[in-house]
BAGUNU-153285 format. One record per residue (C-alpha): x, y, z. Coordinates in steps of 0.2 Angstrom, whole numbers, plus 5000, padded with zeros to 4 digits. Layout:
BEGIN
XYZ ...
***
This chain:
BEGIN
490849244942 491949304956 493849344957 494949194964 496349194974 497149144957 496849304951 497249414963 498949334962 499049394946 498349554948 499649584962 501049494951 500849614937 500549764947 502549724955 503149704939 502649864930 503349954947 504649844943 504949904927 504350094934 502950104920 501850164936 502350294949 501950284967 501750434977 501250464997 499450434999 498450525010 496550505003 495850325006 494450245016 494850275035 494250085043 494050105061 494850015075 496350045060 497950165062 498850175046 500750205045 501150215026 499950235011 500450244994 499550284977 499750234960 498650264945 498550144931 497350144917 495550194926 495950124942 496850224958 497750084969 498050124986 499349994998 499250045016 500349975030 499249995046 498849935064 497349875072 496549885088 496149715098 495249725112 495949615128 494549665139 492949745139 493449915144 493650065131 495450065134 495849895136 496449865120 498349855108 499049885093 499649755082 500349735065 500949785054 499549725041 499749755023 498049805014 497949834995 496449944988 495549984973 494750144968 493650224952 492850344948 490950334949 490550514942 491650614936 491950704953 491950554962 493050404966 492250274978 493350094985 492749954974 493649834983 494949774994 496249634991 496249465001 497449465016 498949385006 500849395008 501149444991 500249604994 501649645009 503049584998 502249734985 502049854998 504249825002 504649844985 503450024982 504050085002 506050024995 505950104977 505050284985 506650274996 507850264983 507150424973 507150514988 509050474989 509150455008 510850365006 511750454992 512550585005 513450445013 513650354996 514550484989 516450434987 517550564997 518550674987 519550745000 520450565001 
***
């Protein structure tokens, strides 16, 4: 048996609804799997149960010629990874979600949530009390 797209709908579903409900905490990753031709702009790291998830928000390299340095960046691309432990000093990618929209829409809501509790807006939130 494999995983379906089905699943990983669910998978995804579920792991927006408990940040939803923030019954897991995402924090600025910087340990996961570097993929060349890939820049990453954003990662973020959640742990839940024996799994590590990692959502990254990256760019990658296309070639438009053959030369070294013909190539651009595009994106963004939205990647979703799982990590476990394999020993108990190490944790190895076990796999990586399908390409899928929701995954994105995950990544918005974790990059919009880390936002808030940093509280970049409250200074100009704040009523004035010199009014």
């Amino acid at each position: 048996m494999v995983y379906t797209q089905h699943d990983w709908i669910r998978a995804v579903s579920k792991l927006t609804e408990l940040t939803s409900k923030q019954q897991i905490k995402w924090e600025l990753a910087h340990e996961y799997d570097d993929v060349n031709n890939e820049k990453v702009d954003r990662a973020y790291e959640a742990k839940h149960q024996k799994n590590r998830y990692v959502l990254k928000q990256v760019q990658r390299q296309e070639w438009y010629d053959e030369e070294p340095n013909d190539y651009i960046w595009n994106g963004p691309y939205y990647s979703l990874e799982i990590y476990q432990h394999t020993t108990p000093i190490r944790e190895d990618l076990v796999t990586t979600a399908p390409s899928m929209p929701i995954v994105r829409e995950l990544f918005n809501k974790v990059q919009s949530l880390h936002v808030y509790q940093l509280g970049v807006l409250d200074d100009l939130l704040k009523s004035d009390d010199s009014n």
